[in-house]
N, C-alpha and C positions, 0 to 999 in steps of 0.2 A: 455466956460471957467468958468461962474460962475458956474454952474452944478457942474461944476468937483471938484471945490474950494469946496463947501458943503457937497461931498462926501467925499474928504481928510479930511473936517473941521469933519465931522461927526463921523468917523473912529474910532478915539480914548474913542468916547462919545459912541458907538456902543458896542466896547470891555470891555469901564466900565461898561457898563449895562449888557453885558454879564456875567463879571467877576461872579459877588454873584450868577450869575443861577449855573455856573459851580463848585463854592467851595460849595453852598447847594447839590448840585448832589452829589460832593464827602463826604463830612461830611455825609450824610446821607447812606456812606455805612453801611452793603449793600441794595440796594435796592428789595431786590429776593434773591432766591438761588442759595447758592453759590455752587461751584462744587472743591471737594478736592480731586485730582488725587493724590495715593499712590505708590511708586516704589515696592510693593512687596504684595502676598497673604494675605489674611486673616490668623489671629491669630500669627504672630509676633509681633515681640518688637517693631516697626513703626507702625501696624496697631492699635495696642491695644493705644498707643498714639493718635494716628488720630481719633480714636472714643472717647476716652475721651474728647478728644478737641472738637469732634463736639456736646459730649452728652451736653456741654458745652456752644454751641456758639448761642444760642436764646437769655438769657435776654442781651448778652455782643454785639449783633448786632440787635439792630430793631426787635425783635422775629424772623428774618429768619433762615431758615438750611442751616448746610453744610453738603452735602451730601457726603461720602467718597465711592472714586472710584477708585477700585485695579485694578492697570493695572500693572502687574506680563511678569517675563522674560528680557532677556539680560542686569540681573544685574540691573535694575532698567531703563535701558535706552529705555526702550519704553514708559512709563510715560513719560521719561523726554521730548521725541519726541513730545508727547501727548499735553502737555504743552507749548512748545517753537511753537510749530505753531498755539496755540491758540490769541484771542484777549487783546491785554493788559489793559482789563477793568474791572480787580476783579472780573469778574465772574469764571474763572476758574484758580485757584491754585496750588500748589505742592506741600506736604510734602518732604520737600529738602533731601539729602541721598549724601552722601559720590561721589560714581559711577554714579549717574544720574548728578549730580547736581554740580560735582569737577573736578573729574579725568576720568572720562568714555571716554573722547578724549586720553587720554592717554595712556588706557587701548587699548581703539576699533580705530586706526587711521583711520579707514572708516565710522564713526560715522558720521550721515550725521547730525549731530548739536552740536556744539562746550558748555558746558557747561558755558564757561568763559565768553561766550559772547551772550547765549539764554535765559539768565535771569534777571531778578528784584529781588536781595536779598530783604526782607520784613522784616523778625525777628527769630533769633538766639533761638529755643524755651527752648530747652532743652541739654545737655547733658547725653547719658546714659554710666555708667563706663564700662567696660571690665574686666575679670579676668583669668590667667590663673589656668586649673583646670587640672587633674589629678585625674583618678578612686580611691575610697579608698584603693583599693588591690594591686595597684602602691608603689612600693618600695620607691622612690621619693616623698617626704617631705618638699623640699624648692624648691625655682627657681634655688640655686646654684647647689642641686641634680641634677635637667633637663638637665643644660648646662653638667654636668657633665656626663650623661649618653651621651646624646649626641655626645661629644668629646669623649667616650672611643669606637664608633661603626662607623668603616669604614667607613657606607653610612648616618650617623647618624641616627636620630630617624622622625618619621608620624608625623604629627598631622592633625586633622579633620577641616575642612572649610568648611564655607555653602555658598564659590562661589567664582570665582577668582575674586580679588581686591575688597571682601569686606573688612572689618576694621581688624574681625577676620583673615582671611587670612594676609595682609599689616601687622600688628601688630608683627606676628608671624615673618613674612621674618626680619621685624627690628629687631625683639628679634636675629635671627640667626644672622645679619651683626653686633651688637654692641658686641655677645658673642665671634664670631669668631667662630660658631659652623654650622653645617648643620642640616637643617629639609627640609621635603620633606612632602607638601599639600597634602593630600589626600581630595578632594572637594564631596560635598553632596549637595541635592539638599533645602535641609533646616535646618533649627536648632535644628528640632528634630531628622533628622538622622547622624547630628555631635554628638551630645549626647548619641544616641542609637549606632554610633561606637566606643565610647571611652569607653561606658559602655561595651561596649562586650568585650574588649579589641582589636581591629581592629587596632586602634592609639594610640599614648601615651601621647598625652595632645591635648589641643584644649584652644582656649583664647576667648568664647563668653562674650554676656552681663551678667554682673549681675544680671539682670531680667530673663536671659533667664537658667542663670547655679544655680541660688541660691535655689529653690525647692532641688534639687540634689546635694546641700550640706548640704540645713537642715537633711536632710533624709540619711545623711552621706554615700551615692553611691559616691558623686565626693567630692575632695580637693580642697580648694581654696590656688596657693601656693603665686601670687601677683598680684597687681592689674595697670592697664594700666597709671591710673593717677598717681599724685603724691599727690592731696587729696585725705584724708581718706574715707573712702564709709561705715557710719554707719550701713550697713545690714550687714561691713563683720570686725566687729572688730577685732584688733590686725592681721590683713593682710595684710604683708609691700607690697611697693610699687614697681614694677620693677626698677624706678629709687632708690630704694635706694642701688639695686646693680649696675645699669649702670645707672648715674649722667647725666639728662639731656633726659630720655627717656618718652614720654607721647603717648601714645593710645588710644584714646576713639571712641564711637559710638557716632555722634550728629544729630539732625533734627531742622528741622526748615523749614518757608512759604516761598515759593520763587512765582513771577509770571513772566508770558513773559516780557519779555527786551522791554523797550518801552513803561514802566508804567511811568504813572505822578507821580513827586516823593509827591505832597501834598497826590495822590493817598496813595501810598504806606505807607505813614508817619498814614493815616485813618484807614489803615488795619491793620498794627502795632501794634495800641492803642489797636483796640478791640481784638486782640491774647494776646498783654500785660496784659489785665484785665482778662482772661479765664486764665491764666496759671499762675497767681502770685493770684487769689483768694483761700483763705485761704483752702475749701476744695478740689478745685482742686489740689492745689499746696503738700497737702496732699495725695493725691490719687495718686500723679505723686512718689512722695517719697515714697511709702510704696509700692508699686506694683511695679514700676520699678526700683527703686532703682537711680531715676534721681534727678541731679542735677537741678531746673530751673534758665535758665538761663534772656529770656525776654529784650533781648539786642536792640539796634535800628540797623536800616537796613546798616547802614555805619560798625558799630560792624560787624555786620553777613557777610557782601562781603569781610572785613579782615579777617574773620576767612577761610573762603573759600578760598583763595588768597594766605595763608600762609598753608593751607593741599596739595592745589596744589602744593607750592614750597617744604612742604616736600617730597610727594610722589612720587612727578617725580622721583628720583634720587633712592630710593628703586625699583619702578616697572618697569626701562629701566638698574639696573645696574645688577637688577634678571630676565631681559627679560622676564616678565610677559605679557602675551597677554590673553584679554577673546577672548573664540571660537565666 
């Protein structure tokens, strides 16, 4: 009995001495190298982010790497797989993405891992804007032109997509359900050959990122006719907003760190910090602005699983009332 009494007595004095080993453990992330799983190839509009952040992430963590690792295919959901059965102990992370990380249950009902419920939101990194564009040799001049072409053809008008239930794609289906018009995806296998079919004339618009369309508007080949947010996007001045034809419309592409479901939240709150401090230092935050044309955003991890929480409850109702399915 008394044994026992000294080991209940002790318990509490055992855990407080624990305690400061386990908050040193976490404060000191990371301890080693970290491992940055990305839903998509090299040289996109996510990867190009993921290496800035990593070229980034030595003096804002302990001198360690984050080493970025493309795992490419079904729409980002094999990363996301990648991730959700990894260990929830900051060593391996996710560049978050739309369809890995939101809606890919949605999209894939055979998904064998639930987005909503495979993760640790961490931080909201970035915002990148979207724009809808049209080749310069396109007759069409505003967004009100597009619907209009649109509505005057039977089966309506293309547009190019670089995958089902990406943003581009989803963006476009909303633009047809608020105009009351029809468009019909024509899907590619990346962004450079949504680009290289609308430059051919294959399709008659296409709505990617600003980072990814704005070369090919400097260079006056594509039109910018408006853009997905309802902030203005200084790379594309005087280029109204979609919502300021249809009140209440927003689009964007976003990323941001997620880790497996099952992270300590001091954990998470550790990791946070040091993405916070890589992506609001001055010349990164710089470099994110002038090349991507992103907004940063650098929110806390409660922010980011509301943001996530509210694209699910928008897009369900676009992707099951357009019966959208990825193969």
């Amino acid at each position: 009995m008394t044994i026992l009494l000294h080991r209940r007595a002790l318990g509490p004095i055992a855990l407080g001495l624990a305690a400061p080993a386990i908050a040193r453990a976490q404060s000191a992330w990371p301890g080693s190298q970290v491992r940055l799983v990305v839903p998509f190839g090299a040289g996109g509009a996510v990867d190009t982010l993921s290496r800035i952040v990593a070229n980034a992430f030595g003096p804002a963590a302990n001198g360690q790497t984050l080493v970025v690792e493309n795992r490419s295919g079904a729409g980002g959901t094999i990363a996301g797989q990648v991730v959700a059965q990894s260990r929830p102990d900051g060593a391996t992370l996710m560049m978050a993405d739309l369809g890995a990380n939101a809606i890919g249950k949605i999209l894939q009902p055979g998904l064998a891992y639930d987005p909503v419920t495979a993760f640790t939101p961490i931080i909201h990194l970035v915002n990148l804007p979207i724009v809808v564009i049209v080749r310069t040799e396109s007759s069409v001049r505003t967004l009100t032109d597009l619907v209009a072409l649109a509505r005057s053809r039977p089966d309506g008008i293309t547009y190019a997509s670089p995958g089902v239930g990406h943003v581009s794609h989803l963006a476009a289906e909303l633009l047809a359900r608020r105009a009351g018009v029809k468009f019909t995806a024509v899907h590619y296998r990346s962004g450079s050959d949504v680009l290289r079919s609308l430059l051919a004339g294959e399709t008659e618009f296409t709505f990617p990122s600003v980072s990814t369309a704005l070369p090919f508007i400097r260079e006056e080949k594509a039109r910018a006719l408006a853009i997905g947010t309802a902030r203005p996007v200084p790379a594309l001045p005087g280029v109204p907003a979609v919502s300021a034809t249809y009140p209440g419309f927003e689009a964007m592409t976003w990323h941001g760190i997620e880790g497996p479901a099952g992270m300590d939240a001091a954990l998470a709150d550790r990791i946070n910090a040091v993405f916070r401090a890589i992506v609001t230092n001055p010349e990164v935050k710089s470099t994110l602005e002038t090349r991507q044309a992103a907004e940063v955003i650098a929110g806390t991890p409660a922010e980011f699983a509301a943001l996530i929480a509210g694209d699910v409850a928008k897009w369900t109702p676009v992707i099951r009332e357009g019966n959208i399915r990825a193969e």
